[in-house]
C-alpha positions as CSV (number, residue, x, y, z in Angstrom):
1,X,-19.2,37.9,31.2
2,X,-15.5,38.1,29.5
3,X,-15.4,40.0,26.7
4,X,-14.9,37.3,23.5
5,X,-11.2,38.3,22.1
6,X,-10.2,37.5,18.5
7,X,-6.7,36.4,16.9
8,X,-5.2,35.7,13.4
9,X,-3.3,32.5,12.8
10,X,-1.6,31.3,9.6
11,X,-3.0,28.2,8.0
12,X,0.5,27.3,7.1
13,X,2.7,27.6,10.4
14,X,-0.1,28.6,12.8
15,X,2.0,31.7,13.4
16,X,-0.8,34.3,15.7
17,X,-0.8,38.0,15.4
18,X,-3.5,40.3,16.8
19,X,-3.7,41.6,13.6
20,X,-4.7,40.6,9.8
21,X,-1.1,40.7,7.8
22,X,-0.9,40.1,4.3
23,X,2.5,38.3,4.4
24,X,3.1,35.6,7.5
25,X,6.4,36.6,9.2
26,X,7.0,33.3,10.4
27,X,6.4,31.1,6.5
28,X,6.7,34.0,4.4
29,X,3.1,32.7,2.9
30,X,0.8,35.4,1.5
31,X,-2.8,35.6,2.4
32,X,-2.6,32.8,4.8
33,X,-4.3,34.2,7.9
34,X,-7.7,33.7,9.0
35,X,-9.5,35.4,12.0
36,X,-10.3,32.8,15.0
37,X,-12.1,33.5,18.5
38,X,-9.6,32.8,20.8
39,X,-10.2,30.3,23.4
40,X,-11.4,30.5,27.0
41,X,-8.2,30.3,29.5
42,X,-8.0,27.1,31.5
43,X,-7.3,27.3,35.2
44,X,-3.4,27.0,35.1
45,X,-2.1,23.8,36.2
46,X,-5.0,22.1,34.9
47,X,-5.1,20.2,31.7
48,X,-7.9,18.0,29.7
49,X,-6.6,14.8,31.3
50,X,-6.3,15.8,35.1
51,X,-3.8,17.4,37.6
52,X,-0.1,18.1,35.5
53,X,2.1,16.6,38.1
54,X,5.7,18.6,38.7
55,X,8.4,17.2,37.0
56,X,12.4,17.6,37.8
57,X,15.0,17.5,36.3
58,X,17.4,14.1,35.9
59,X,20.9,14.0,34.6
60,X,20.5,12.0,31.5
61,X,22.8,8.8,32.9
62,X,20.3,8.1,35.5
63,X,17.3,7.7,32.9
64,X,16.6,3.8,33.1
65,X,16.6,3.1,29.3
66,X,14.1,0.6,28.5
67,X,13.9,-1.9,25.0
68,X,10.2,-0.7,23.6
69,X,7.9,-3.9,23.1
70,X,6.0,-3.0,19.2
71,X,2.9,-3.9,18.1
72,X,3.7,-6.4,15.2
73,X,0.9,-5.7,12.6
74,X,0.1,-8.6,10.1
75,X,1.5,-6.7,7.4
76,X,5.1,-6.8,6.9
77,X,5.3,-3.8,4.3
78,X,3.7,-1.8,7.3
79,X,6.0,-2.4,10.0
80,X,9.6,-1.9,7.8
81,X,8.0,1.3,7.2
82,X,7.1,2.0,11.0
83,X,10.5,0.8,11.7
84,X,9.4,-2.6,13.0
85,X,6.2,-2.1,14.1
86,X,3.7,0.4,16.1
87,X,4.9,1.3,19.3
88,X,2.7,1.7,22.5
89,X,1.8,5.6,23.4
90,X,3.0,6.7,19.9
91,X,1.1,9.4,17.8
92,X,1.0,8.4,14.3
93,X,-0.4,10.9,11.3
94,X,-1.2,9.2,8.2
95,X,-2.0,11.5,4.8
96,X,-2.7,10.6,1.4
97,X,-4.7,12.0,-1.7
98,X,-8.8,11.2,-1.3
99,X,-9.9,7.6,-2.1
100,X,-5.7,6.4,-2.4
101,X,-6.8,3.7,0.5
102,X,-6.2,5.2,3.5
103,X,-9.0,3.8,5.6
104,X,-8.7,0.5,3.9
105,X,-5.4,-0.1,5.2
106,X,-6.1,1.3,8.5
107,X,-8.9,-0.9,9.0
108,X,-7.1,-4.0,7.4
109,X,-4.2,-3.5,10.2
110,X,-7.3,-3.0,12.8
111,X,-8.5,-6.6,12.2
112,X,-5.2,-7.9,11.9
113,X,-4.5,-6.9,15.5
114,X,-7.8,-8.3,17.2
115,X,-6.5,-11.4,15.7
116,X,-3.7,-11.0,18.3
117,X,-6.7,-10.4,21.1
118,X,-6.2,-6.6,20.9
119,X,-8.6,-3.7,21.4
120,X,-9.0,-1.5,18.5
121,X,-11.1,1.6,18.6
122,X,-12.3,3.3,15.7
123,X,-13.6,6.7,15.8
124,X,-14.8,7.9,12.3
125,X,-15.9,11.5,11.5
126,X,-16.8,11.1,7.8
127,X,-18.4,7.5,7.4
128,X,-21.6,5.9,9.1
129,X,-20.8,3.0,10.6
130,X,-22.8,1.2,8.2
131,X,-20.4,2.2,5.6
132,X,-17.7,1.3,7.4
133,X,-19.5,-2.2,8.0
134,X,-20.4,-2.5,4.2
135,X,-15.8,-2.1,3.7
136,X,-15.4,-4.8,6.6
137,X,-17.6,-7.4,4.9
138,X,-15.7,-6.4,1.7
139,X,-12.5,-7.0,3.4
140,X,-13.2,-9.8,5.4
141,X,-12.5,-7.6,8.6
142,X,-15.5,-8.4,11.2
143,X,-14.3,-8.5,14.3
144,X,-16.2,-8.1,18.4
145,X,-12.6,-6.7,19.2
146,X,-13.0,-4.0,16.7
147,X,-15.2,-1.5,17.5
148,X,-16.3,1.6,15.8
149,X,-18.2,5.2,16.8
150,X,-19.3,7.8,14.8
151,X,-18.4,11.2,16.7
152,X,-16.8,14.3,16.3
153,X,-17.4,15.4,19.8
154,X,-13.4,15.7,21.6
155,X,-15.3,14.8,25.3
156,X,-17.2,12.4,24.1
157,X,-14.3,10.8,22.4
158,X,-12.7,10.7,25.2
159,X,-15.7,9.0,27.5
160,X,-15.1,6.4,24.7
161,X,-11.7,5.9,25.7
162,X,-12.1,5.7,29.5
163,X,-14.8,2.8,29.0
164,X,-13.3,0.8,26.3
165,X,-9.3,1.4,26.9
166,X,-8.0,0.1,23.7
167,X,-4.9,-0.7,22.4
168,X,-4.4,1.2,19.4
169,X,-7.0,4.0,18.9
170,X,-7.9,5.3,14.9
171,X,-9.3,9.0,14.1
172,X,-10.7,8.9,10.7
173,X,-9.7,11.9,10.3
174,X,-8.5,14.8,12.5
175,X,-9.9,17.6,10.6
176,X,-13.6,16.6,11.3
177,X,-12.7,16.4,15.8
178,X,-13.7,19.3,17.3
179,X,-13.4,20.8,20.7
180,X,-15.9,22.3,22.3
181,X,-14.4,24.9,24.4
182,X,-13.3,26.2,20.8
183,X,-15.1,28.6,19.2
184,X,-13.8,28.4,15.7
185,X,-14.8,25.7,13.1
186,X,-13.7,22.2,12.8
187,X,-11.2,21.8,10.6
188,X,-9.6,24.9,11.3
189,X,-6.2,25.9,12.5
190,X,-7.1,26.2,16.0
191,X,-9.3,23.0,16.3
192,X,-6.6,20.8,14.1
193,X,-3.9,21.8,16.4
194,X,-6.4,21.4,20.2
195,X,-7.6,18.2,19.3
196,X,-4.0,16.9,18.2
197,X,-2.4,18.3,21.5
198,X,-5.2,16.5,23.2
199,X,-4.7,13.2,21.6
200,X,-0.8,13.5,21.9
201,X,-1.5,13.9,26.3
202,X,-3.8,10.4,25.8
203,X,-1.6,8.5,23.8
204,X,1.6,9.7,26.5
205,X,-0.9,9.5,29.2
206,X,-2.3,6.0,29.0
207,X,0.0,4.3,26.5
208,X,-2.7,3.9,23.5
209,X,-1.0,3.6,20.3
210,X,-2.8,6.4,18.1
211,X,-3.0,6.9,14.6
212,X,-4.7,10.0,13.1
213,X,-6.0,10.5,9.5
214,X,-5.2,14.0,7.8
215,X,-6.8,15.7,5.1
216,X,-4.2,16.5,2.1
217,X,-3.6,20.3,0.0
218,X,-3.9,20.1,-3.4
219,X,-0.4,20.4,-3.4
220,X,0.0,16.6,-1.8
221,X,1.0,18.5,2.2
222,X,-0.9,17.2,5.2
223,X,-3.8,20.1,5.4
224,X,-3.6,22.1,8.6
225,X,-0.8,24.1,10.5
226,X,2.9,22.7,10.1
227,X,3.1,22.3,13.9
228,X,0.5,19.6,13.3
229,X,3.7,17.6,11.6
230,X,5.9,18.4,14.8
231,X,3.5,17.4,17.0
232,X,3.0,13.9,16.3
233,X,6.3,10.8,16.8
234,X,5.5,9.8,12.7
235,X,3.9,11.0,9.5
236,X,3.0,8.2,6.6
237,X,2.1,9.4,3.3
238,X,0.2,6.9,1.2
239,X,0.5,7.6,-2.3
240,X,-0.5,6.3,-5.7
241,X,-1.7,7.0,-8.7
242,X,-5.3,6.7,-9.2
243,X,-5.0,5.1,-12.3
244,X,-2.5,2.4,-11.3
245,X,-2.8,-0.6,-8.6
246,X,0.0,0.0,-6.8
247,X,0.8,2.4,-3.5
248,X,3.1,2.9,-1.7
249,X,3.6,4.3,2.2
250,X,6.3,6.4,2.9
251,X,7.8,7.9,6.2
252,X,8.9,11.2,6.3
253,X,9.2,11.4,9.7
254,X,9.9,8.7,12.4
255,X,11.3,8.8,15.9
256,X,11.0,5.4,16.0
257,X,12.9,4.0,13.0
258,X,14.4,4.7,9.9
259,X,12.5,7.6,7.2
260,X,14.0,6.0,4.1
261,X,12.0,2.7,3.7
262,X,9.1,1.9,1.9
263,X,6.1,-0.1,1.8
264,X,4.5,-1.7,-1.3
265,X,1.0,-2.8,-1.7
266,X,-1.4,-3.5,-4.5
267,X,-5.1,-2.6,-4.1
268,X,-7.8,-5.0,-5.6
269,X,-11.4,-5.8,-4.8
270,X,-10.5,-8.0,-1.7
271,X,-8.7,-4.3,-0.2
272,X,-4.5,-3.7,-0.5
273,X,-2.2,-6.8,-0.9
274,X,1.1,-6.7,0.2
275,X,4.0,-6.5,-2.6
276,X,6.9,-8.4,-1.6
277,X,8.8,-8.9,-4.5
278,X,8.6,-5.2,-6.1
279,X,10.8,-5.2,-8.8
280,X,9.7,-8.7,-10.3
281,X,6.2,-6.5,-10.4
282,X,7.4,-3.0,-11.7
283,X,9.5,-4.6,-15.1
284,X,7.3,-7.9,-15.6
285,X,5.5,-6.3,-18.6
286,X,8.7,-3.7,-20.2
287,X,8.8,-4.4,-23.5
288,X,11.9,-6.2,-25.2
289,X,13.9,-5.0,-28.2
290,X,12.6,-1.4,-28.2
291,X,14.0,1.5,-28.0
292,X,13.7,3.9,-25.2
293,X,13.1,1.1,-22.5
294,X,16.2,1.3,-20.0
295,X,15.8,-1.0,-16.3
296,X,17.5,0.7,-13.6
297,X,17.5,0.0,-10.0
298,X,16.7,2.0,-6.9
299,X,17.4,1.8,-3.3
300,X,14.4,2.7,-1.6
301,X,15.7,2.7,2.2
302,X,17.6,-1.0,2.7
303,X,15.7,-2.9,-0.2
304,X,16.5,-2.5,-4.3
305,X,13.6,-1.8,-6.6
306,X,14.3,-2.6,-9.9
307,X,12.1,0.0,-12.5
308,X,11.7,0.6,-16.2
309,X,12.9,4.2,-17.5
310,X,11.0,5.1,-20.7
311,X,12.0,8.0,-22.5
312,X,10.3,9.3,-26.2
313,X,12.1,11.5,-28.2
314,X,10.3,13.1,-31.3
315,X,10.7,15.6,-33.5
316,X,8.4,19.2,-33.0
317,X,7.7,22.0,-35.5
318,X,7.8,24.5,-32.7
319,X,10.7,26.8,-32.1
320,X,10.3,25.6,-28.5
321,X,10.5,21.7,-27.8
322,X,8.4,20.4,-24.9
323,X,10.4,18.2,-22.0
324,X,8.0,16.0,-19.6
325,X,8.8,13.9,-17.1
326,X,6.6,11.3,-15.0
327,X,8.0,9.8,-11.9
328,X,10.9,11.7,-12.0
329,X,12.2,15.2,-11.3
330,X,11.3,17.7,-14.4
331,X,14.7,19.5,-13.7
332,X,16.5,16.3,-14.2
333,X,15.7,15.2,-17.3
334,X,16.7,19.1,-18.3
335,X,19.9,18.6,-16.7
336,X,20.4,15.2,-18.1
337,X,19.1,16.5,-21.9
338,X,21.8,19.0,-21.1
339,X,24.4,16.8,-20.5
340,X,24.0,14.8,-24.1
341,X,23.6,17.9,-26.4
342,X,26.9,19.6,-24.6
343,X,29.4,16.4,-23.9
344,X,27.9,13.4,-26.5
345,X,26.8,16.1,-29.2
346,X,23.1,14.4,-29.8
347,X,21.5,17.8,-31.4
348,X,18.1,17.4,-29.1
349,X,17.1,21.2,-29.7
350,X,14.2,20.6,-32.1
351,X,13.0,17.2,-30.6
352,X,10.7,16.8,-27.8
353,X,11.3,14.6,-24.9
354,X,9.2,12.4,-22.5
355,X,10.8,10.4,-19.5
356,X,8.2,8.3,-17.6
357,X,9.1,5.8,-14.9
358,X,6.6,2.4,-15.5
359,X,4.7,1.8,-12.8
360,X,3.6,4.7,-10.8
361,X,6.8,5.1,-8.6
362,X,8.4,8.1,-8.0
363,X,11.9,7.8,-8.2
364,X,14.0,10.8,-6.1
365,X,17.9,9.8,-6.1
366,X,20.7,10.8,-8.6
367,X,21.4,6.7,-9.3
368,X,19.0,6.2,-12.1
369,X,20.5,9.4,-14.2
370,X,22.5,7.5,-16.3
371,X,19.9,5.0,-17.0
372,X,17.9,8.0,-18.3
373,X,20.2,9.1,-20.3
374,X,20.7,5.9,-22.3
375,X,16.6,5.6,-22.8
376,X,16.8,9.1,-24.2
377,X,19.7,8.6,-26.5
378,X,18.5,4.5,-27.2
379,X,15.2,6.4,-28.9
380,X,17.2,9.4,-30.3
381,X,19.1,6.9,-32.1
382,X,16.1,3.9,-32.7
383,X,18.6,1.8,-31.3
384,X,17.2,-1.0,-28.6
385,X,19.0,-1.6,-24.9
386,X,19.8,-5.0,-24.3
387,X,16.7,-6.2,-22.6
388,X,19.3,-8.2,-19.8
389,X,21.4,-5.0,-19.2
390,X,20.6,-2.6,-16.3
391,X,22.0,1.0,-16.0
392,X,23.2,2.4,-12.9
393,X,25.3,5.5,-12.0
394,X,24.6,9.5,-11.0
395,X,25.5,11.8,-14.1
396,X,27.8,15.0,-13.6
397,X,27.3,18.4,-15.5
398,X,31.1,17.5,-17.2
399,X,29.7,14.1,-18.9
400,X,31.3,12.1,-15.8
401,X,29.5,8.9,-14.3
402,X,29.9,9.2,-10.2
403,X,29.7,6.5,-8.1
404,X,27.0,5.4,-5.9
405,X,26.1,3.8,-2.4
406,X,25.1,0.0,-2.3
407,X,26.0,-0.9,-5.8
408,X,26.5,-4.7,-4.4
409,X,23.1,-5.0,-3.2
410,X,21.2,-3.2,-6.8
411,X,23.8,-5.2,-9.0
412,X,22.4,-8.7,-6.3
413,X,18.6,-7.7,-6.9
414,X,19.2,-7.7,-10.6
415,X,20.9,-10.6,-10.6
416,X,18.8,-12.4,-9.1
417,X,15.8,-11.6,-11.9
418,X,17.9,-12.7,-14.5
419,X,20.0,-9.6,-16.0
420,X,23.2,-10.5,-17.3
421,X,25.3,-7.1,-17.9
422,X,25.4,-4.3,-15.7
423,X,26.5,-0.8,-16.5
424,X,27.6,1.1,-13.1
425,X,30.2,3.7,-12.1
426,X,33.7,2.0,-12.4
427,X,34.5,4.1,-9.0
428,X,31.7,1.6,-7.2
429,X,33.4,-1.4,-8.5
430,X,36.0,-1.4,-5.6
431,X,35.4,-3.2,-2.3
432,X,33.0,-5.8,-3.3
433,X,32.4,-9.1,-5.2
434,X,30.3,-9.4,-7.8
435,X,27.4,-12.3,-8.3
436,X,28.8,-15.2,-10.8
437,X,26.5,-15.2,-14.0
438,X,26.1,-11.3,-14.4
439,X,29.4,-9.0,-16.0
440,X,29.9,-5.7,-14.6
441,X,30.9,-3.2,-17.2
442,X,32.7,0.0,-15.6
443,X,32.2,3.4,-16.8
444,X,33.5,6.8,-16.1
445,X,31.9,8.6,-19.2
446,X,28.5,9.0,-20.2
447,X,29.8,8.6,-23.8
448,X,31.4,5.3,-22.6
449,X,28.1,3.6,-21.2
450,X,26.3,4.8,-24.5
451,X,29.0,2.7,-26.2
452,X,28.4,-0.4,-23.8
453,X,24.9,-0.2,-23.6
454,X,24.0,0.8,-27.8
455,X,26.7,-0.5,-29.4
């Protein structure tokens, strides 16, 4: 009998060393290895799936290029994110925080398919399938082309496949699939990264659309080596706060389309709704004729959201004054707090300051700076923002407004919701036509767009 060899792998990178080392060489992460038994070797040649056949090499102008035929799910939020749709033989890994509505969309899009007279397979490692029956009747998701097994078992799985050949195949999640020619746990580096390597050579293999839940740190990163990322064609993070209705699904990676577009949805009792009109949503209840209350609007991929900057400003008896920001980068609003104390003189040293973004969303580009600016010094000064104005335009460390990309299509979206002045970089004014109904005010200045939008 061979003798049973043992390895350390990082949990981070999946880096393996023979050895237990206190700092990973390959991630720089301390205390990240964990001892695994190492695998028995497989006859060479040989893989899960049957006899690897021998490939040669092709110059790359005699590769047929062929147009790839999507799966069109019902929900139109779903596919701009996917790039227009789910395509055949991809590997798709979906994270989000626990309870955010993972499984709910998943099985939403599953009965939207057999609609179409697709197969949908849905393996579940955490649920019953009388829990997952109890969602489906919630959801109004019954289906006979829908079906659902409760294993964990990676052969046994894949009997499942041979007999039912589906057309898009669901692992709820990957962290509970285990292999069992591996000796180490489920969940576990080795297992995570085996059981994903087998799934990628089935969804290649046979052409089944596959979609794999992951488990989330506490940090908000997919749980599980960083190869697990590489391995797969997308990664969707569905995120939300748990005390708002909204969520949004986000690509970071896609070979298939485009990673800066979003999807919006809304969850209620009847499962996640799809948000088409975002911005109408995200400012329908800002307040008007307050201070501190500046719209602004951001381009997430091709589409403008329109969103509500709030900022607080209030005085502190401690030598040190606290700065928070919600939905927006903390080193931002230092910058930006910066900016006003240096170039506009507002004396912000003994006043606290809170920057929230309305809504939930988590806004990540330099456009809406300016517009937090002006809710910071609109409360500083109690003085109210037009409530029909809208703020756009990145801030520079010297008190300059710089320009931004698609200003036509932000200064379009607010238009068309009613706002009648808008603030921008006067450098983004060339090479376009504005809207009629809405005036466009030019800056170059922070001090100038606090005049224009205070005064």
């Amino acid at each position: 009998m061979a003798k049973t060899k043992t390895k350390f792998c990082c949990q981070e990178c999946g880096y393996e060393s023979p050895k237990w080392l206190g700092k990973c060489p390959g991630c720089q992460a301390w205390n990240s290895f964990v001892e695994e038994l190492e695998a028995p070797a497989r006859p060479r040649g040989l893989t899960s799936t049957g006899t690897h056949a021998k490939e040669i090499a092709t110059s790359i102008i005699h590769i047929e290029s062929s147009h790839e035929n999507r799966i069109l799910t019902p929900m139109a939020e779903l596919n701009r994110v996917l790039g227009g749709g789910i395509v055949p033989g991809s590997l798709i890994l979906v994270g989000g925080d626990p309870g955010i509505g993972k499984s709910t969309l998943l099985l939403q899009t599953s009965f939207g398919l057999t609609t179409k007279q697709l197969k949908v397979l849905y393996i579940s490692g955490e649920e019953s399938a009388r829990q997952i029956k109890l969602r489906a009747d919630r959801l109004n998701a019954l289906s006979e082309f829908l079906l659902v097994l409760c294993e964990t078992n990676l052969d046994l799985i894949e009997e499942a496949i041979q007999q039912v050949e589906p057309d898009l195949l669901i692992i709820d999640s990957i962290q509970t699939v285990y292999h069992p020619a591996v000796t180490s746990a489920p969940g576990s580096v080795a297992q995570v990264r085996e059981c994903t390597s087998h799934f990628m050579r089935i969804a290649k293999g046979r052409g089944i659309a596959t979609v794999l839940v992951g488990h989330v740190t506490k940090e908000g990163a997919i749980a599980g080596p960083r190869l697990l990322e590489h391995m797969v064609d997308c990664v969707l993070y569905f995120e939300g706060e748990r005390h708002h209705t909204y969520r949004l699904l986000r690509a970071v990676k896609n070979r298939f389309g485009s990673t800066n577009e979003i999807g919006i949805f809304e969850m209620n009792e009847l499962g996640l709704r799809e948000v088409t009109n975002p911005s109408e949503l995200f400012i329908s209840e800002r307040p008007m004729n307050v201070s501190g209350s500046t719209v602004t609007a951001s381009m997430e991929g091709t589409r403008p959201v329109l969103v509500e900057l709030q900022a607080l400003i209030a005085s502190t008896n401690f030598p040190s004054p606290r700065r928070s920001a919600t939905g927006i980068d903390h080193n931002r609003l230092t910058l930006i707090i910066a900016v006003l104390e240096k170039r506009i003189g507002l004396f912000l040293q003994n006043q606290d300051a809170y920057l929230n973004v309305a809504g939930g969303v988590k806004l990540d580009e330099p456009a809406v700076d300016l517009a937090a600016a002006v809710a910071i010094a609109s409360s500083f000064k109690d003085r109210p923002v037009h409530p029909y104005d809208i703020v756009i335009g990145e801030v520079g460390l010297t008190g300059e407004v710089r320009s931004v990309s698609r200003i036509d299509a932000r200064v379009r979206e607010a238009h068309k919701l009613g706002f009648r002045r808008a603030i921008v970089p006067a450098k983004s004014m060339k090479g376009w036509t504005p809207p009629d109904g809405i005036e466009i005010i030019g800056v170059d200045t922070v001090a100038q767009a606090l005049k224009a939008a205070l005064e």
